[in-house]
N, C-alpha and C positions, 0 to 999 in steps of 0.2 A: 180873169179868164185870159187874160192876155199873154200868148205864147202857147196856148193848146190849140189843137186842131179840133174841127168840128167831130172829127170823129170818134175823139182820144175814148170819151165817156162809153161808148156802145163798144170801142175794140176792147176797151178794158172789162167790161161787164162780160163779153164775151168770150174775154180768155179767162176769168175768174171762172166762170160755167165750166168749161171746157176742162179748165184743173180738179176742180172737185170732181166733173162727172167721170174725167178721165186717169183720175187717180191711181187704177189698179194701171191702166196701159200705162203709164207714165212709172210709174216703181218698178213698170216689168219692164222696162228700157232701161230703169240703172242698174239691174240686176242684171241684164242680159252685160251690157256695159263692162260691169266689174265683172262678169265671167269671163268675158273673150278678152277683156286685160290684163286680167293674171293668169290666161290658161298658158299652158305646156304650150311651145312651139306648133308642137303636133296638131293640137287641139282648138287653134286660135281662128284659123281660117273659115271651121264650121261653126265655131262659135260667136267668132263675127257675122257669118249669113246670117243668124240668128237676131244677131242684135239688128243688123240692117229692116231684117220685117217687119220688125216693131220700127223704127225709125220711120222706113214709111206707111206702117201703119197711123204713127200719129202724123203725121204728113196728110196723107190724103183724108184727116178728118179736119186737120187745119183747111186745110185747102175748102173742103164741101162746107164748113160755114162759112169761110168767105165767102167762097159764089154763093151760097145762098142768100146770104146778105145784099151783095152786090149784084145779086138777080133783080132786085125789086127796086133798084135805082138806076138814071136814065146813064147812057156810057159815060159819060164825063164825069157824073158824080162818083159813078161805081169806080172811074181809075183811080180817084181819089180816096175812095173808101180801102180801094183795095193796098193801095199804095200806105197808108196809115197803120193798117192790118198788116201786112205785110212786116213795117218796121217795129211795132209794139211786139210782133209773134216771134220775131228773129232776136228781136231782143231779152224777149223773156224764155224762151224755149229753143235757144240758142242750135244746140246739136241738133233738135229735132224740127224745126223749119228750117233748117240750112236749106232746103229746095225754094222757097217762097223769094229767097233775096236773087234768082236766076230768075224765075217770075215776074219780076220786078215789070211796070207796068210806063 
């Protein structure tokens, strides 16, 4: 156990959940992705808004398990939860918590 954090097990179980449940949002971000990357010049700008609302779409559902998570725990624990959550999310879902590492606690 030595070198994980308390919280490693419950952020991990959490972003496992999250990836299954959120499978289809997540293929429609590399979808939207590779469309606004290879469109026409013309094409790219509306086609990146596009990918953007998915990005913070999965954003703001990272985010709403955190806090709910870290609702039920007293502040100091939650910056800690939140801060663990934070680096496992950024890491694993790199383009789509880039907001959480500005969050940063």
């Amino acid at each position: 156990m030595f070198g994980r954090g308390r919280f490693d097990d419950v952020v991990r179980r959490q972003l496992d959940l999250f990836a299954a449940d959120q499978a289809p949002l997540l293929e429609g971000a590399e979808e939207a992705d590779a469309a606004w990357t290879g469109a026409a010049r013309e094409d790219s700008e509306e086609l990146y808004g596009a990918y953007q609302l998915v990005v913070d779409e999965i954003g703001d559902r990272l985010y709403d398990i955190r806090e709910g998570y870290a609702s039920s725990l007293d502040e100091l624990t939650g910056d800690e939860y939140r801060a663990a959550f934070n680096k496992a999310a950024v890491k694993r879902f790199r383009r789509f918590a880039a907001f959480l590492e500005d969050d940063e606690v």
